[in-house]
N, C-alpha and C positions, 0 to 999 in steps of 0.2 A: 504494500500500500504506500502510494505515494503522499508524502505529508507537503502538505502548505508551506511555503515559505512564510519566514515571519517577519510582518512589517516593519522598518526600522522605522525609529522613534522620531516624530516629527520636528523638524530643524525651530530651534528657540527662535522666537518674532521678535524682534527687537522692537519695543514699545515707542510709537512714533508722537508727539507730540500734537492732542487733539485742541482743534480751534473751536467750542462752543459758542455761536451767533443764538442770541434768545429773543423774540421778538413776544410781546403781552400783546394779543390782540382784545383784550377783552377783560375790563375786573367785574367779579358779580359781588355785589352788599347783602344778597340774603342766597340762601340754600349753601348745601356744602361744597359747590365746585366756589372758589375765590378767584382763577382766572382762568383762559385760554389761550395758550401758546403755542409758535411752532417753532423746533431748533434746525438748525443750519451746522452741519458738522464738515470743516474744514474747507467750506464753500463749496463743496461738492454733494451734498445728501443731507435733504431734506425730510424733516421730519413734523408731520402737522397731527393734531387734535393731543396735545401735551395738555393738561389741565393741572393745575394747582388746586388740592381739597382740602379741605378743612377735615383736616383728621381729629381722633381723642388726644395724641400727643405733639398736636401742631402740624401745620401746614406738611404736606407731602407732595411726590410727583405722581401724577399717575402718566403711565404708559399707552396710546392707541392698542382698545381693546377688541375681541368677539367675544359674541358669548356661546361658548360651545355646549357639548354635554355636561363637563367635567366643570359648570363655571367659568369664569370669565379668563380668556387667554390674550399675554398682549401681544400683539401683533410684532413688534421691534423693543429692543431691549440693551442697555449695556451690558459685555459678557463680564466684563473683568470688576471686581467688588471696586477698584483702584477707578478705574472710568464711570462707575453709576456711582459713587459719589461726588466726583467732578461733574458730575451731568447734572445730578438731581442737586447739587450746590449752586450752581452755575441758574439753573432755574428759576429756582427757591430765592438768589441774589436778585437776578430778573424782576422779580416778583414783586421784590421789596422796593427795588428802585421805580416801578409802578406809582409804586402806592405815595412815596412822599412826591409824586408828581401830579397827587392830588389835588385842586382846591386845599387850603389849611385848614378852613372849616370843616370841609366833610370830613376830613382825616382826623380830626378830634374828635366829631361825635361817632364815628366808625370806632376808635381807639376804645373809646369809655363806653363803648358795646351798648348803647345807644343805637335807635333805630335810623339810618341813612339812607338818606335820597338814593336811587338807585344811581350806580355808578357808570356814566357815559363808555358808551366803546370808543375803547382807545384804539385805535391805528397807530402803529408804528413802522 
C-alpha cells in the first residue's frame, strides 16, 4: 500500500502592516446598534454593514452577518487575535471620534443618558 506523502509545513507569513480606513456613516440615539460603518483595508478591500452595538460591557464591533441554521455566521472576519483587535480598536476609535463631532448639546444630554434628538446621518 502506497502511503500519502506528507504535507510540508506551510512557509511562516510574515505579518505585513495593515492600513484600517473607518468611515461612521450613521450614529443611532436609541436601540442597540450606536452606529454604521464600513472599513477600507489597505485601500484595497472593502468592507460595509460594520455596526457598532451597545453591548452589557460597552460598545463592541459586530461583523456583516447571515443567519444560518446554526445562528448567526459573519460573513468576513479578522483571522489573527493581533489584527481583530486593531480592527475592532480602530472602529471602536472611529466611533468615538463620531461622537465628539456632535453638536455639544446633544452630546451632553446623550452622555447623562438622557433622552436625545435623534442623531443626523452622518456622511463621511
Amino acid at each position: 500500500m502506497k502511503q500519502a506523502p506528507i504535507p510540508a509545513p506551510a512557509p511562516q507569513r510574515e505579518a505585513l502592516p495593515m492600513q484600517v480606513d473607518v468611515k461612521i456613516h450613521a450614529l443611532h440615539a436609541s436601540g442597540p446598534v450606536l452606529a454604521d460603518a464600513s472599513v477600507n483595508l489597505n485601500g484595497c478591500f472593502a468592507i460595509r454593514g460594520v455596526k457598532v452595538v451597545d453591548g452589557s460591557n460597552g460598545p463592541f464591533v459586530s461583523m456583516p452577518s447571515y443567519k444560518g441554521r446554526d445562528g448567526y455566521k459573519d460573513i468576513c472576519f479578522p483571522c489573527t487575535k493581533e489584527f481583530r483587535q486593531q480592527f475592532h480598536q480602530t472602529v471602536l476609535d472611529a466611533y468615538q471620534q463620531a461622537l465628539t463631532q456632535l453638536p455639544q448639546r446633544q452630546q451632553e444630554s446623550w452622555n447623562q443618558g438622557q433622552e436625545a434628538p435623534p442623531a443626523p446621518n452622518m456622511k463621511m
